[in-house]
N, CA, C and O atoms as a Maestro MAE file, in Angstrom:
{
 s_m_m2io_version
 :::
 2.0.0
}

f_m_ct {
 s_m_title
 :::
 protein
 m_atom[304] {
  # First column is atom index #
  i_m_mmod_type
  r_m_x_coord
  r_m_y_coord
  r_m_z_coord
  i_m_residue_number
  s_m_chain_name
  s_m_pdb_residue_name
  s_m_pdb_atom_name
  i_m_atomic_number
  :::
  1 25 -14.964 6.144 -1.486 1 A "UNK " " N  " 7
  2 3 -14.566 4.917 -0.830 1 A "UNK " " CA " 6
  3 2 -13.711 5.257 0.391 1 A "UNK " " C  " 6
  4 15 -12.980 6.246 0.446 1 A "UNK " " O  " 8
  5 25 -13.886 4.209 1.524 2 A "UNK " " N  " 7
  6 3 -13.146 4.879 3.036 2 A "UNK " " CA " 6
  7 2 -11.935 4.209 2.587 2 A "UNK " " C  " 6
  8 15 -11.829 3.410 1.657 2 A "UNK " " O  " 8
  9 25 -11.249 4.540 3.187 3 A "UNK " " N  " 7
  10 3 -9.669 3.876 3.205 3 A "UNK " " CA " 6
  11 2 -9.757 2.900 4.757 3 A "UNK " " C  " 6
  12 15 -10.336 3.072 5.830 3 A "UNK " " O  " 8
  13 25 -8.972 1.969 4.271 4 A "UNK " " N  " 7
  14 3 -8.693 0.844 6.240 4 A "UNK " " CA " 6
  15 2 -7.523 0.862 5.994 4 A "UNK " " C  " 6
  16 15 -7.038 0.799 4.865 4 A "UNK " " O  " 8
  17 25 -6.955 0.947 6.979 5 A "UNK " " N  " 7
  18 3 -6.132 0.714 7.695 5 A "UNK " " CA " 6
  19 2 -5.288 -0.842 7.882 5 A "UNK " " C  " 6
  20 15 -5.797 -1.806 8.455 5 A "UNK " " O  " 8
  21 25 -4.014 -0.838 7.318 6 A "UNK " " N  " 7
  22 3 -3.797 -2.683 7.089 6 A "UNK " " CA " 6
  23 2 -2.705 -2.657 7.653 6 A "UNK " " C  " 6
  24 15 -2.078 -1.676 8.054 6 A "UNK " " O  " 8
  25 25 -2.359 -4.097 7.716 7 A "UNK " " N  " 7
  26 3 -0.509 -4.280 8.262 7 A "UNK " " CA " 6
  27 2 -0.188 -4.321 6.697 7 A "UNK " " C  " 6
  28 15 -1.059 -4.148 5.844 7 A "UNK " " O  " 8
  29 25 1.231 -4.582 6.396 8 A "UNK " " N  " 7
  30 3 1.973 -4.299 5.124 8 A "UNK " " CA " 6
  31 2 3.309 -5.315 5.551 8 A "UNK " " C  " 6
  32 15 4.076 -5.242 6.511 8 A "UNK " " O  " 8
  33 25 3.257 -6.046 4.694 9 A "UNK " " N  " 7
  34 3 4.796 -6.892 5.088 9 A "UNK " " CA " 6
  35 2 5.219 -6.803 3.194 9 A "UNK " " C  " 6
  36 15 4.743 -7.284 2.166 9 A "UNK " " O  " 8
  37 25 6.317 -5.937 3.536 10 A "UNK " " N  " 7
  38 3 7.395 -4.899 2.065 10 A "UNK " " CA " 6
  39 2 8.600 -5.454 2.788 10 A "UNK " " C  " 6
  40 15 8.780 -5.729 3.974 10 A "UNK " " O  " 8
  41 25 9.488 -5.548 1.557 11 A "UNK " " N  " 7
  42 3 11.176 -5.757 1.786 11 A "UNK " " CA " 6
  43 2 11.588 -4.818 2.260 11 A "UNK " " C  " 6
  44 15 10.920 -3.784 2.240 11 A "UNK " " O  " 8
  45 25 12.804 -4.872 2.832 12 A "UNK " " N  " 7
  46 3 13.478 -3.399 3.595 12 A "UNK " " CA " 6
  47 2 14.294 -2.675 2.389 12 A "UNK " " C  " 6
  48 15 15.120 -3.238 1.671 12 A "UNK " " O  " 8
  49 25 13.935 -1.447 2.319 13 A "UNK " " N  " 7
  50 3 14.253 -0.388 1.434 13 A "UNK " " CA " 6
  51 2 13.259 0.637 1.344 13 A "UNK " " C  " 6
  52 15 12.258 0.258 1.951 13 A "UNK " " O  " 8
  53 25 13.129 1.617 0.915 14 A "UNK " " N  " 7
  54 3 12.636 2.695 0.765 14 A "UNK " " CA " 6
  55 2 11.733 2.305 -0.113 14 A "UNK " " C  " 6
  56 15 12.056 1.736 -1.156 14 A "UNK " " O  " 8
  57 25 9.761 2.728 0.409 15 A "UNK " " N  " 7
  58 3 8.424 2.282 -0.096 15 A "UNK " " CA " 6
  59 2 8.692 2.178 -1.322 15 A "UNK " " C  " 6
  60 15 8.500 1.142 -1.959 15 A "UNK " " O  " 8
  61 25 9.227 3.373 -1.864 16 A "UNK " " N  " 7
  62 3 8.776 3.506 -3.642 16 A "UNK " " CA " 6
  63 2 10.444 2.314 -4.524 16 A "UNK " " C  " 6
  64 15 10.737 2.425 -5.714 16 A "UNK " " O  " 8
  65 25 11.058 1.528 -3.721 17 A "UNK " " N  " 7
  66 3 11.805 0.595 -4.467 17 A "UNK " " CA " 6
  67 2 11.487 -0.617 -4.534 17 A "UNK " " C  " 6
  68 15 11.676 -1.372 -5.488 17 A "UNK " " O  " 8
  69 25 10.769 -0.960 -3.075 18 A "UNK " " N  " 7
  70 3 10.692 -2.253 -2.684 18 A "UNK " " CA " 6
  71 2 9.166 -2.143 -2.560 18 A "UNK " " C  " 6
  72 15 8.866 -3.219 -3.077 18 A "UNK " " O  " 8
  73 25 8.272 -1.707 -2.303 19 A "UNK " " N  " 7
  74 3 6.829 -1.743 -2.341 19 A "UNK " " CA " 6
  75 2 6.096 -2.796 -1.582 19 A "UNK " " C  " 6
  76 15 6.956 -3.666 -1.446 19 A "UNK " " O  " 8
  77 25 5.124 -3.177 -1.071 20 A "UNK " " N  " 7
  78 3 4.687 -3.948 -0.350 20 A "UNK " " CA " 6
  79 2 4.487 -5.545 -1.335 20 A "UNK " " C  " 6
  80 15 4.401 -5.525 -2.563 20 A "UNK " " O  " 8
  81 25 4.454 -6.469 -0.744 21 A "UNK " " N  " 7
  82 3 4.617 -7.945 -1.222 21 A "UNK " " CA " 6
  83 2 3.388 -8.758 -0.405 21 A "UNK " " C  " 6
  84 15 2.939 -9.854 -0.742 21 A "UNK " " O  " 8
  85 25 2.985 -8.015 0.665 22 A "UNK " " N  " 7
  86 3 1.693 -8.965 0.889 22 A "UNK " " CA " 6
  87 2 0.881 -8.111 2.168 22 A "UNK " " C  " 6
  88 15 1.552 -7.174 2.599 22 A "UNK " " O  " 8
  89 25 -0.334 -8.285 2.766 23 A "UNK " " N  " 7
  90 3 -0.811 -7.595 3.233 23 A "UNK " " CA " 6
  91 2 -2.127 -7.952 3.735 23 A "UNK " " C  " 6
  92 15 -3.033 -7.911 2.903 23 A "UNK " " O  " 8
  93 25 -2.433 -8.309 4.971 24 A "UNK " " N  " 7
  94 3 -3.201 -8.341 5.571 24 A "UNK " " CA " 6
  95 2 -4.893 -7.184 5.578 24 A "UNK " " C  " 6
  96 15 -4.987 -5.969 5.752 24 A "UNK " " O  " 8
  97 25 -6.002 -8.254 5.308 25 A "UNK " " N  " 7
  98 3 -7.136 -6.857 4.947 25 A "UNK " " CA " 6
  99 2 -8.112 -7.730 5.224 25 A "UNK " " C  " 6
  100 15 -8.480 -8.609 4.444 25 A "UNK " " O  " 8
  101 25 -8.736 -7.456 6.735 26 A "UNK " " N  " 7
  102 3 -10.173 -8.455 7.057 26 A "UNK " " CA " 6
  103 2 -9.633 -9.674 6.789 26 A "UNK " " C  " 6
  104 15 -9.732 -10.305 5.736 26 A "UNK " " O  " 8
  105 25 -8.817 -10.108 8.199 27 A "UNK " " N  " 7
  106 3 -8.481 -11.089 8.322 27 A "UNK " " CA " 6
  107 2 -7.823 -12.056 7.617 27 A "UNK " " C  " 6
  108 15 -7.261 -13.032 8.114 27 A "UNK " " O  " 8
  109 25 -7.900 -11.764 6.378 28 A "UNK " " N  " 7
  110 3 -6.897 -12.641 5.455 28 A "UNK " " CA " 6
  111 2 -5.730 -11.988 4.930 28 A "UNK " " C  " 6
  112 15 -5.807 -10.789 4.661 28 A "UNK " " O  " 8
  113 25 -4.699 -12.595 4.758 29 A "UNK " " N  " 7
  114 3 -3.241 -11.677 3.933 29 A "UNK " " CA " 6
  115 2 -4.055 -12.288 2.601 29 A "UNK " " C  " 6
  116 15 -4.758 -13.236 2.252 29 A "UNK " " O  " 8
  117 25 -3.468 -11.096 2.135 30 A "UNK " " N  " 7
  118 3 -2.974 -10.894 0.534 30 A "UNK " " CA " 6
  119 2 -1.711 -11.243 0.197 30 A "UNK " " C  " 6
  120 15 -0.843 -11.130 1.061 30 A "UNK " " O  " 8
  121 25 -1.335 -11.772 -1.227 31 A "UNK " " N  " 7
  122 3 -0.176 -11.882 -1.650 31 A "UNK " " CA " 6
  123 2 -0.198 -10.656 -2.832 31 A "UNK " " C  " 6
  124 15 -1.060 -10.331 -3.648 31 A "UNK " " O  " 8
  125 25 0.830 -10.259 -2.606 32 A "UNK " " N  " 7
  126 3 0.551 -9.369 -4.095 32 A "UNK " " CA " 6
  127 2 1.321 -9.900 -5.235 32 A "UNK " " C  " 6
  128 15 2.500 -10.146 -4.985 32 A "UNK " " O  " 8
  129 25 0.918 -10.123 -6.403 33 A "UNK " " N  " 7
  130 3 1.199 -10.818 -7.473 33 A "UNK " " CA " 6
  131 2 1.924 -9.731 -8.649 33 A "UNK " " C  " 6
  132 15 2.956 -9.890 -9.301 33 A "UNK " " O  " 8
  133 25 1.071 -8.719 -8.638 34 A "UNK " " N  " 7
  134 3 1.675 -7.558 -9.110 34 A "UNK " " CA " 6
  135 2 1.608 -6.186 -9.156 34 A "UNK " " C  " 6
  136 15 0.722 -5.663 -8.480 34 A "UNK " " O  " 8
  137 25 2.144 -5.673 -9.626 35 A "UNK " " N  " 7
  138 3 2.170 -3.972 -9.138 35 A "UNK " " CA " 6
  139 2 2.454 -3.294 -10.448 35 A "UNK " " C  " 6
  140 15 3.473 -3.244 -11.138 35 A "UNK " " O  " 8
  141 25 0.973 -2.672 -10.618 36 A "UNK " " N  " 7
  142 3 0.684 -1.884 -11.665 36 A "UNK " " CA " 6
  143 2 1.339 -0.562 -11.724 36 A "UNK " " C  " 6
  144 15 2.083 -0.200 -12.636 36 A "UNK " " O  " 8
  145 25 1.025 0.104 -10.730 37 A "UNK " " N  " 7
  146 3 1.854 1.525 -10.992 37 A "UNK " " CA " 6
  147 2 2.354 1.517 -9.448 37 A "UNK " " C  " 6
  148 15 2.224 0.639 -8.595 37 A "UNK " " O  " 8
  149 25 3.002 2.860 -9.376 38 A "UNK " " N  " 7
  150 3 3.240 3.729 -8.115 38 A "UNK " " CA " 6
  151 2 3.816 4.955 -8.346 38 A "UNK " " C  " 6
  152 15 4.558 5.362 -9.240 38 A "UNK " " O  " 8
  153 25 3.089 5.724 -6.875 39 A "UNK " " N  " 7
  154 3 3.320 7.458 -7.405 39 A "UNK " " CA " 6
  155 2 3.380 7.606 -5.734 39 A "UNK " " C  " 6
  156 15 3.163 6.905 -4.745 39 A "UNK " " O  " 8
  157 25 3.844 9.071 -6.081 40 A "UNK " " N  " 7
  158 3 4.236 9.823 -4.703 40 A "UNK " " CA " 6
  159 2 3.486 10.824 -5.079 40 A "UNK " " C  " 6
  160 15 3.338 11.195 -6.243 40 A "UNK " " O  " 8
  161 25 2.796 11.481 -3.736 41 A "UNK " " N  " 7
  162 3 1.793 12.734 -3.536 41 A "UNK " " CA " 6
  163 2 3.038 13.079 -2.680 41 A "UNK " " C  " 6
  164 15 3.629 12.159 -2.115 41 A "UNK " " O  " 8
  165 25 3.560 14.638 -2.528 42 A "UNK " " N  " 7
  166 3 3.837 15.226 -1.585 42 A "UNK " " CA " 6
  167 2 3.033 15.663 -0.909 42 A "UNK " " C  " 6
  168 15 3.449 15.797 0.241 42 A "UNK " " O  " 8
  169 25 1.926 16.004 -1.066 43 A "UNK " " N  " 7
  170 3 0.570 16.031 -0.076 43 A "UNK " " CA " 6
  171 2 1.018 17.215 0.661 43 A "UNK " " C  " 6
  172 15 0.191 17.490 1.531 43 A "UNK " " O  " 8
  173 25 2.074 18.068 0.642 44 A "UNK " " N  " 7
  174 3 2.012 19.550 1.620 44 A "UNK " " CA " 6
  175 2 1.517 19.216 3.172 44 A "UNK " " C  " 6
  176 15 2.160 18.442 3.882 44 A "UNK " " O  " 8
  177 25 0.311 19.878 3.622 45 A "UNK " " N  " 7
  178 3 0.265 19.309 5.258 45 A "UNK " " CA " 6
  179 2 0.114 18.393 5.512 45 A "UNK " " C  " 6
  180 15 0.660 17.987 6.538 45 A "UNK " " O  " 8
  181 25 -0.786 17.439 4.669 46 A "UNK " " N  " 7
  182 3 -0.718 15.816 5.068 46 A "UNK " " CA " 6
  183 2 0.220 14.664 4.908 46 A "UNK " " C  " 6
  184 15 0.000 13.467 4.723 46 A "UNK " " O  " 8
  185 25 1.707 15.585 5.070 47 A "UNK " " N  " 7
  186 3 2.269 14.589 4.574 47 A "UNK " " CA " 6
  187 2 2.588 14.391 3.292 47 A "UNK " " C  " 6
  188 15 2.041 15.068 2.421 47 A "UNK " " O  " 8
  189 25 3.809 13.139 2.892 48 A "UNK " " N  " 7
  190 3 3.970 12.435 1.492 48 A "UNK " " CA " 6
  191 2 3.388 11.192 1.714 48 A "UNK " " C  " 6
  192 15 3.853 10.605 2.692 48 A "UNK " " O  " 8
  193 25 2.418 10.551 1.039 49 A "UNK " " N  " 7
  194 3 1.953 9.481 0.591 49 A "UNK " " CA " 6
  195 2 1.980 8.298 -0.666 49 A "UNK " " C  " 6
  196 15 1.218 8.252 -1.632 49 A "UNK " " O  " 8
  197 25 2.959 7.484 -0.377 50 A "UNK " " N  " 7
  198 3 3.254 6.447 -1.569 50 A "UNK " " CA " 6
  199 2 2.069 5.868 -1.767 50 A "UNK " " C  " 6
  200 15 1.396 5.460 -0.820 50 A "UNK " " O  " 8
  201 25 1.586 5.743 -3.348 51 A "UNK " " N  " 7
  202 3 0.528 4.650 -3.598 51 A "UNK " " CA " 6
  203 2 0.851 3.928 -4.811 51 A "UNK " " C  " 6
  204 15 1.175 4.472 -5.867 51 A "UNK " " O  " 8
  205 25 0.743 2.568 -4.602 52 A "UNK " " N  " 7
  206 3 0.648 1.047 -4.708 52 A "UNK " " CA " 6
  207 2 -0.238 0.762 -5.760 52 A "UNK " " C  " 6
  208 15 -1.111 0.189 -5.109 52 A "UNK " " O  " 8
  209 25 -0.686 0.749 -7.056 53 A "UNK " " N  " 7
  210 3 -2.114 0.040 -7.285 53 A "UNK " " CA " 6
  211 2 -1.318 -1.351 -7.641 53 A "UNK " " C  " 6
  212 15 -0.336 -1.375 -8.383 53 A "UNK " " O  " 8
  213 25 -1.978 -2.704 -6.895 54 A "UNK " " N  " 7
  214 3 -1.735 -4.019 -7.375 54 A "UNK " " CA " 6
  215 2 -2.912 -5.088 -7.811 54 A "UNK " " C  " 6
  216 15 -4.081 -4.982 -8.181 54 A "UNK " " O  " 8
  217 25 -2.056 -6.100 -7.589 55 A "UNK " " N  " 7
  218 3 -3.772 -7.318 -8.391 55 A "UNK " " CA " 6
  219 2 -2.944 -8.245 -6.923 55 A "UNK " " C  " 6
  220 15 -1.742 -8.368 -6.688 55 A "UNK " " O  " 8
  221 25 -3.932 -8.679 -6.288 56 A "UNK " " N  " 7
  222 3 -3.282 -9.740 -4.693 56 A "UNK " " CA " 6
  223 2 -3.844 -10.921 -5.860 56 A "UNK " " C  " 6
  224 15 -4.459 -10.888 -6.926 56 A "UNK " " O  " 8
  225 25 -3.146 -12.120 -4.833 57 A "UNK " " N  " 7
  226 3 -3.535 -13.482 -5.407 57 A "UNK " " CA " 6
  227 2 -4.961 -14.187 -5.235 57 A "UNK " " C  " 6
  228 15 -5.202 -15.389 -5.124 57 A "UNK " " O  " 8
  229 25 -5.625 -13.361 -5.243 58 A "UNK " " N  " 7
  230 3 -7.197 -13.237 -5.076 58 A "UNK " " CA " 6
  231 2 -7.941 -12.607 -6.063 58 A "UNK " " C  " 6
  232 15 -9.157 -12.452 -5.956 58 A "UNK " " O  " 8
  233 25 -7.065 -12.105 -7.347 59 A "UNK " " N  " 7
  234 3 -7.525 -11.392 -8.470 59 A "UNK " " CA " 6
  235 2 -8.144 -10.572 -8.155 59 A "UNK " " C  " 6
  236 15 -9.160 -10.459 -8.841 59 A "UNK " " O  " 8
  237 25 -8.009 -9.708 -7.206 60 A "UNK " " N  " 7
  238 3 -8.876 -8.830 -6.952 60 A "UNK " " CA " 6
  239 2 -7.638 -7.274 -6.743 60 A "UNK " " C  " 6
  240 15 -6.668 -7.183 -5.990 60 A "UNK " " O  " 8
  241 25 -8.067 -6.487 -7.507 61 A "UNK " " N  " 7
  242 3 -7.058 -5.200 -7.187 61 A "UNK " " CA " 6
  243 2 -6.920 -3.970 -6.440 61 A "UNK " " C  " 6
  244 15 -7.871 -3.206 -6.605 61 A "UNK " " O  " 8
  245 25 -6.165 -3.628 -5.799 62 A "UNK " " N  " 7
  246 3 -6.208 -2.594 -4.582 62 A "UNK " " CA " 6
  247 2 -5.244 -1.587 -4.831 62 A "UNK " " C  " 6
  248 15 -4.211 -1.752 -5.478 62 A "UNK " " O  " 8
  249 25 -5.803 -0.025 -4.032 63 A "UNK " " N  " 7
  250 3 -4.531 0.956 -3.958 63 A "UNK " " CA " 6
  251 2 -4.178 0.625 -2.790 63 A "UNK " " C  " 6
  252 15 -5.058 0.081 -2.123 63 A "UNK " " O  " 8
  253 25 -3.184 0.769 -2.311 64 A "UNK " " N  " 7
  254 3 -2.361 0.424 -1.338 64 A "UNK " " CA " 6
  255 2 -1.478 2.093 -0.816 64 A "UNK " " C  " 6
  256 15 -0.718 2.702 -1.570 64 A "UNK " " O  " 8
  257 25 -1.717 2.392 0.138 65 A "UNK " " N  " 7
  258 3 -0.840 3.460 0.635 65 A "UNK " " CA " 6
  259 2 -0.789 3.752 1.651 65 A "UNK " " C  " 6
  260 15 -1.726 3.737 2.449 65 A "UNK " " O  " 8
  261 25 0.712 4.201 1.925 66 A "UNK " " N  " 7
  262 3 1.652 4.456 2.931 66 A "UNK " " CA " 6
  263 2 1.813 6.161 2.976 66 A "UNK " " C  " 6
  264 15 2.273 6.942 2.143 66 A "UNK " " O  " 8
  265 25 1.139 6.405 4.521 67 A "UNK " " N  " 7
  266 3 1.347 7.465 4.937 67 A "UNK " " CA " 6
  267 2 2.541 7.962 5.770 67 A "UNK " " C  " 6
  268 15 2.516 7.985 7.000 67 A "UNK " " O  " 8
  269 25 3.629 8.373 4.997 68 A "UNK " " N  " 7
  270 3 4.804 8.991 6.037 68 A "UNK " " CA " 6
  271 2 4.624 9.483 7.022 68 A "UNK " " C  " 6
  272 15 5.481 9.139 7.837 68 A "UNK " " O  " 8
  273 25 3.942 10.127 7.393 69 A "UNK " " N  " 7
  274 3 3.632 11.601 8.488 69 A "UNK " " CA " 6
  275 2 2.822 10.512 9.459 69 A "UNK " " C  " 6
  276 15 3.126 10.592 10.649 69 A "UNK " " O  " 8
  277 25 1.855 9.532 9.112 70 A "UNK " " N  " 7
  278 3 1.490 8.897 10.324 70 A "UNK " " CA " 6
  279 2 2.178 7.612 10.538 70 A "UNK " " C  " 6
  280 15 2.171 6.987 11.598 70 A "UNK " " O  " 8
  281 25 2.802 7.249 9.394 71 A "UNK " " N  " 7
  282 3 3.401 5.534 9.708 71 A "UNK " " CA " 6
  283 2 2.651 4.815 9.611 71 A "UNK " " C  " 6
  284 15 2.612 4.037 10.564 71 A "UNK " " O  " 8
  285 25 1.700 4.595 8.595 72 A "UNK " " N  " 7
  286 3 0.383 3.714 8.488 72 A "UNK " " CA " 6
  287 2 0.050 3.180 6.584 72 A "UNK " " C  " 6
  288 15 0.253 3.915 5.617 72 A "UNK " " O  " 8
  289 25 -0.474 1.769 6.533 73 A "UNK " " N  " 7
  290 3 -0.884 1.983 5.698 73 A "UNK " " CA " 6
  291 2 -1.741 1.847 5.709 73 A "UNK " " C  " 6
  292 15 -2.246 1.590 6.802 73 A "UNK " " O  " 8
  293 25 -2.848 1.925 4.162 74 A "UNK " " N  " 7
  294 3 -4.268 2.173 4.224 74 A "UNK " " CA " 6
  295 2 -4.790 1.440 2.851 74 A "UNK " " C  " 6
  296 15 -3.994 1.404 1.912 74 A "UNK " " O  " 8
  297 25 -5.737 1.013 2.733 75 A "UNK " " N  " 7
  298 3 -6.329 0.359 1.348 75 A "UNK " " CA " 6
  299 2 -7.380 0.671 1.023 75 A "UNK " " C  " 6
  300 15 -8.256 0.648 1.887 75 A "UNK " " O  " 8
  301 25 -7.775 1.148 -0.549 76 A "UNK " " N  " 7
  302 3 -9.131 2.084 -0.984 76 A "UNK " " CA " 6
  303 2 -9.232 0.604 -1.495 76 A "UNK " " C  " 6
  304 15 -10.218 0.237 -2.134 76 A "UNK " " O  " 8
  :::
 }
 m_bond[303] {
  # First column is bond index #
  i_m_from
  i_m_to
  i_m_order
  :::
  1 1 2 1
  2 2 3 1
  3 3 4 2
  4 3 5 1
  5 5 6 1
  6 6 7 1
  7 7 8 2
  8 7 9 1
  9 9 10 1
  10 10 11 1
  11 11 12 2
  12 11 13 1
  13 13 14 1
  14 14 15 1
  15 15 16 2
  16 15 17 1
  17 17 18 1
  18 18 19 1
  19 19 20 2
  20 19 21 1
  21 21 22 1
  22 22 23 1
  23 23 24 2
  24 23 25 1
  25 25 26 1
  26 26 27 1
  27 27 28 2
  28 27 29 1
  29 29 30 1
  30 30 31 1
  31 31 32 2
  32 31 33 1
  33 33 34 1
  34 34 35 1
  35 35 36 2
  36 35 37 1
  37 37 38 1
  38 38 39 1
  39 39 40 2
  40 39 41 1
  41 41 42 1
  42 42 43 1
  43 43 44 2
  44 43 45 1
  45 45 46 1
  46 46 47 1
  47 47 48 2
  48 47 49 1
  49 49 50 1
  50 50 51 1
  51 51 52 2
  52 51 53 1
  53 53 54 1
  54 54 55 1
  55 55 56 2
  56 55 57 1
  57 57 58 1
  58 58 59 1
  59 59 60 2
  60 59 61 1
  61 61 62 1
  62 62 63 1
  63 63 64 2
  64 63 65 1
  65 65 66 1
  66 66 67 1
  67 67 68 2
  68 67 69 1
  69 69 70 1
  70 70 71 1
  71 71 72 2
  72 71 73 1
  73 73 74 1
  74 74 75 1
  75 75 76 2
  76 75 77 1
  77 77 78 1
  78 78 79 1
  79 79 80 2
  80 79 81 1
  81 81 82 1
  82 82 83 1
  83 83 84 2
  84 83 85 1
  85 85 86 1
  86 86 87 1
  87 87 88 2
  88 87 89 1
  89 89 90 1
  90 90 91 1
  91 91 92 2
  92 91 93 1
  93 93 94 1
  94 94 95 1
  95 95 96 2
  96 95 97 1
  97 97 98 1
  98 98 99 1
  99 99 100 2
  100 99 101 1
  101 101 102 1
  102 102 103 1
  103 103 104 2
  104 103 105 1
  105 105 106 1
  106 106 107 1
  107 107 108 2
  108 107 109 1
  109 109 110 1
  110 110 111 1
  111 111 112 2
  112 111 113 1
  113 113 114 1
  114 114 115 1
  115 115 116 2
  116 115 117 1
  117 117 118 1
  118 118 119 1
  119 119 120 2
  120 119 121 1
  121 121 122 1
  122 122 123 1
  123 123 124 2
  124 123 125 1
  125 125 126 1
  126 126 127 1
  127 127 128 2
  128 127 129 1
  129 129 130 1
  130 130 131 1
  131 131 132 2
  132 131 133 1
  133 133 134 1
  134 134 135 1
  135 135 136 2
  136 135 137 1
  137 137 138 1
  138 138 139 1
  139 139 140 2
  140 139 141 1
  141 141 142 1
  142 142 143 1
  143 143 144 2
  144 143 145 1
  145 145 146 1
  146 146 147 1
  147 147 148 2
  148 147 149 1
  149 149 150 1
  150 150 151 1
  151 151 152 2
  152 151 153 1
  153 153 154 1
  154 154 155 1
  155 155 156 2
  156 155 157 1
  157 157 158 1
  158 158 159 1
  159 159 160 2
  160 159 161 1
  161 161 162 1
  162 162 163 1
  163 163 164 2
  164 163 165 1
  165 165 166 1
  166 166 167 1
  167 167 168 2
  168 167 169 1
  169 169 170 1
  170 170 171 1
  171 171 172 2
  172 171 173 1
  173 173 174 1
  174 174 175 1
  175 175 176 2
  176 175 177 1
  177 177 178 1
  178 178 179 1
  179 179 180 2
  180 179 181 1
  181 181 182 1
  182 182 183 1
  183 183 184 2
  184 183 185 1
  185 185 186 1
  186 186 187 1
  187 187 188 2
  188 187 189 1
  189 189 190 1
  190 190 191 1
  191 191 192 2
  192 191 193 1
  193 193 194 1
  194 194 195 1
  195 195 196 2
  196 195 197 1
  197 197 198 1
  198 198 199 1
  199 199 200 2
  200 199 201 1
  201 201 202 1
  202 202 203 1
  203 203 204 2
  204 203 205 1
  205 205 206 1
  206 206 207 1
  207 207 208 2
  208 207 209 1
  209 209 210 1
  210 210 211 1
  211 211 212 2
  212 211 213 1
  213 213 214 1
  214 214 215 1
  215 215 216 2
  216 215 217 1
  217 217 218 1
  218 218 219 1
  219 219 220 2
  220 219 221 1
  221 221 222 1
  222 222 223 1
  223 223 224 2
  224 223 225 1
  225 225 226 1
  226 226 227 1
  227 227 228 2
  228 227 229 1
  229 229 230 1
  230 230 231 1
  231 231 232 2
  232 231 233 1
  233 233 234 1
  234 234 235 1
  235 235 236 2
  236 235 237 1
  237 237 238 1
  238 238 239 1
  239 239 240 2
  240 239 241 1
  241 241 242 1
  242 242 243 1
  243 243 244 2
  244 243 245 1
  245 245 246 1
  246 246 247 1
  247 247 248 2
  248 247 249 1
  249 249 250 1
  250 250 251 1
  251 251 252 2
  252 251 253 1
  253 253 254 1
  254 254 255 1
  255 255 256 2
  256 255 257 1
  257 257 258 1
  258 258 259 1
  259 259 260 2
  260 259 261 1
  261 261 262 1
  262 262 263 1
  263 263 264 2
  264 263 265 1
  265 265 266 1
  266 266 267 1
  267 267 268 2
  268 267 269 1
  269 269 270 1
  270 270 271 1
  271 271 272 2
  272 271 273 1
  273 273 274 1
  274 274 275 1
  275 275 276 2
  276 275 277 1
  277 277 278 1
  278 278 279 1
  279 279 280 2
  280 279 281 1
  281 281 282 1
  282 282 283 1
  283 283 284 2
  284 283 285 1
  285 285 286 1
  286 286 287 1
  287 287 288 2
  288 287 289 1
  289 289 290 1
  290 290 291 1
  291 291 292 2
  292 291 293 1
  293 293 294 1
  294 294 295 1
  295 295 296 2
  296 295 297 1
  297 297 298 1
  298 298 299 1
  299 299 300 2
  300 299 301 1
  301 301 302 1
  302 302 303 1
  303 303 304 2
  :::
 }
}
């Protein structure tokens, strides 16, 4: 599966406390309703990468992750 590229609107604090809360993906935001897990990859050259798995208010569930090294997030 490709990963895209999304906006992310998260509370201010550090990814892995506050985690993303809603999120834009093909034109529609997401709300996120809840948040199943989250983990940190130190990923060595690519970076550390936080990932997200949630359920948006669309019942539909996504990984969600934030790439440190580029400043981006991304959705499988």
């Amino acid at each position: 599966m490709t990963a895209k590229r999304i906006n992310v609107h998260a509370l201010p604090g550090s990814h892995e406390e506050s985690g993303p809360r809603k999120f834009d993906l093909d034109g529609q935001t997401v709300e996120v309703t809840e948040t199943y897990e989250n983990w940190v990859d130190e990923g060595g050259g690519g970076g550390k990468k936080h990932y997200f798995k949630v359920k948006g208010d669309n019942d539909q569930f996504y990984t969600l992750i934030f790439n440190e090294k580029k400043n981006e997030w991304f959705c499988e």
